[in-house]
TORGU-704108 format. One line per field, with one value per residue (C-alpha): x, y, z; residue in three letters; residue number from 1. Coordinates in nm, 2 decimals. Layout:
# residues N
u <- (X,...)
v <- (Y,...)
w <- (Z,...)
aa <- (ALA,...)
i <- (NUM,...)
***
This chain:
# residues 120
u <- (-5.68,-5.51,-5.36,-5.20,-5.06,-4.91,-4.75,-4.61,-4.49,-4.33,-4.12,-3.99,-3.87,-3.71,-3.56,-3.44,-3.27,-3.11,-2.98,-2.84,-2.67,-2.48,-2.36,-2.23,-2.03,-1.85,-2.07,-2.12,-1.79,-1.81,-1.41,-1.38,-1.04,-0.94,-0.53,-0.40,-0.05,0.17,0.21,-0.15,-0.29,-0.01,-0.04,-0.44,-0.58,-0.88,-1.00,-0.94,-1.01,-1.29,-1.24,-1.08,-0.81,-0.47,-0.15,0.20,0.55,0.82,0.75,0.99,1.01,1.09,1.20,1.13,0.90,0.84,0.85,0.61,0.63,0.53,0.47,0.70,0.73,0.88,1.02,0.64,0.50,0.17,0.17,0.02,-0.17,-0.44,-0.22,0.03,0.38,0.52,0.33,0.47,0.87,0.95,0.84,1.07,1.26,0.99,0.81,0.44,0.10,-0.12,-0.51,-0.73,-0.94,-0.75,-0.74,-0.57,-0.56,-0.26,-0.03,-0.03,-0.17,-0.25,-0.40,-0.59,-0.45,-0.65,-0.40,-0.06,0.14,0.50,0.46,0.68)
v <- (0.60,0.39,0.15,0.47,0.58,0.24,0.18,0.54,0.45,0.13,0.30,0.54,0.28,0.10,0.44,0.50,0.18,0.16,0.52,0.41,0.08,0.32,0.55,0.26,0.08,0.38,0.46,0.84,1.06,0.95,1.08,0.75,0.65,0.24,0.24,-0.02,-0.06,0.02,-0.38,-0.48,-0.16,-0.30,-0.67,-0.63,-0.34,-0.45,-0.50,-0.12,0.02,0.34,0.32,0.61,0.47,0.62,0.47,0.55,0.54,0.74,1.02,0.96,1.23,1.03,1.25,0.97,0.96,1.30,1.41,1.25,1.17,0.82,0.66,0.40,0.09,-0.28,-0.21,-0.11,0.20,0.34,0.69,1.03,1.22,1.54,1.68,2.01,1.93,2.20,2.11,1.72,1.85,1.93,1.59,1.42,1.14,1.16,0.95,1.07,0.95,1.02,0.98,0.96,0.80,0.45,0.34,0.17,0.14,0.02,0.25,0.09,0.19,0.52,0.75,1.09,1.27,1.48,1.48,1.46,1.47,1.42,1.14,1.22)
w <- (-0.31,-0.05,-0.30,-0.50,-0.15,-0.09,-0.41,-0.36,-0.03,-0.16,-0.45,-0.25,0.00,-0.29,-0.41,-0.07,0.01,-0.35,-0.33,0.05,-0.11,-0.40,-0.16,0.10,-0.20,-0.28,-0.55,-0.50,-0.40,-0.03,0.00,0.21,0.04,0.04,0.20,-0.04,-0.14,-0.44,-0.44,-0.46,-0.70,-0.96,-0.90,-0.89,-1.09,-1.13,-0.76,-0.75,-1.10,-1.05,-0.70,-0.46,-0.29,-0.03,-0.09,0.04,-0.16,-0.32,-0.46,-0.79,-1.11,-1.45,-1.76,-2.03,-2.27,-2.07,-1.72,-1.56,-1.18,-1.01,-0.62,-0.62,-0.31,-0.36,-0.71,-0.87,-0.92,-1.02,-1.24,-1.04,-1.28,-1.26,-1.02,-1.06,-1.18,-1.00,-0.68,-0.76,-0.78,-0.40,-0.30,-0.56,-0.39,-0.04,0.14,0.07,0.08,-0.26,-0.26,-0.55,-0.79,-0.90,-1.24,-1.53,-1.92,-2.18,-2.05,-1.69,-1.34,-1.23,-0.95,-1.07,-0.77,-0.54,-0.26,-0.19,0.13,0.28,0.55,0.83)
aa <- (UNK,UNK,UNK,UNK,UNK,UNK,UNK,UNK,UNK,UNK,UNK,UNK,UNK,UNK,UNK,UNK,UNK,UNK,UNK,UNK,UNK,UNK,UNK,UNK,UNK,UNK,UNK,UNK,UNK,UNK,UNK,UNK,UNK,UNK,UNK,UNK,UNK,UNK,UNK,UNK,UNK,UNK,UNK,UNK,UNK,UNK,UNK,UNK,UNK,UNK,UNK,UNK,UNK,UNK,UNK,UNK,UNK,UNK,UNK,UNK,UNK,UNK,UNK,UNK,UNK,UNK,UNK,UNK,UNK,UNK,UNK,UNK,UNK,UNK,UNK,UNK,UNK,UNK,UNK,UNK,UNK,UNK,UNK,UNK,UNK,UNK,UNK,UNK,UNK,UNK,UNK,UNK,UNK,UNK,UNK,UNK,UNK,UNK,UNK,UNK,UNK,UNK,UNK,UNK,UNK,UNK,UNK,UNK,UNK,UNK,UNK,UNK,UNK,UNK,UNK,UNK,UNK,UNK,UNK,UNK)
i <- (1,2,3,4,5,6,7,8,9,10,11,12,13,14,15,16,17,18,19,20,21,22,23,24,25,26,27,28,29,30,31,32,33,34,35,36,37,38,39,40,41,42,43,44,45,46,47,48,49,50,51,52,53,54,55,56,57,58,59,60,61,62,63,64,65,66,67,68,69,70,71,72,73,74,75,76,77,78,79,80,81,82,83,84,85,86,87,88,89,90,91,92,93,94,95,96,97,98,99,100,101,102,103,104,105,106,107,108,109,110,111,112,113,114,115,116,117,118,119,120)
***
């Protein structure tokens, strides 16, 4: 009976300090976003790929292959996507800070967008 109690005791320790570990590295939705810049997201996707991360630019609305609307800083620019057009059009040509989940594939870099606000 008490070594059933201990090995209980023991995996749930274990349990407890892996879940703790996931949830410090950013594992689980913590909303703790990584400020990064424009520079470093393009020049070093994969440091931030899957991660959530804040970064500030110009807002910028391209028309070609379709409109599409980017954070541009220093000449690079990562794609803001999952996020309203409509909402994405009065900040065209602003200063604005965008926050989401980082990522990139063949197309380029991205951010799937969860917020997006003017910087004063």
């Amino acid at each position: 009976m008490g070594r059933a109690f201990l090995y209980a005791f023991l995996l749930a320790l274990a349990l407890f300090v892996l879940g703790a570990t996931y949830v410090l590295d950013g594992g689980a939705s913590s909303g703790a976003a990584t400020a990064v810049s424009v520079h470093d997201l393009s020049v070093s996707p994969e440091d931030y790929n899957g991660r959530q991360v804040r970064t500030e630019g110009t807002m910028r609305r391209l028309d070609e292959p379709e409109e599409h609307f980017v954070v541009a800083a220093d000449g690079l620019a990562v794609v803001v996507r999952d996020y309203p057009a409509r909402d994405l059009r009065r900040f065209d040509e602003q200063p604005v800070a965008v926050t989401g989940r980082f990522g990139f594939d063949e197309d380029g870099t991205f951010i799937e967008a969860v917020t997006v606000t003017p910087l004063d």
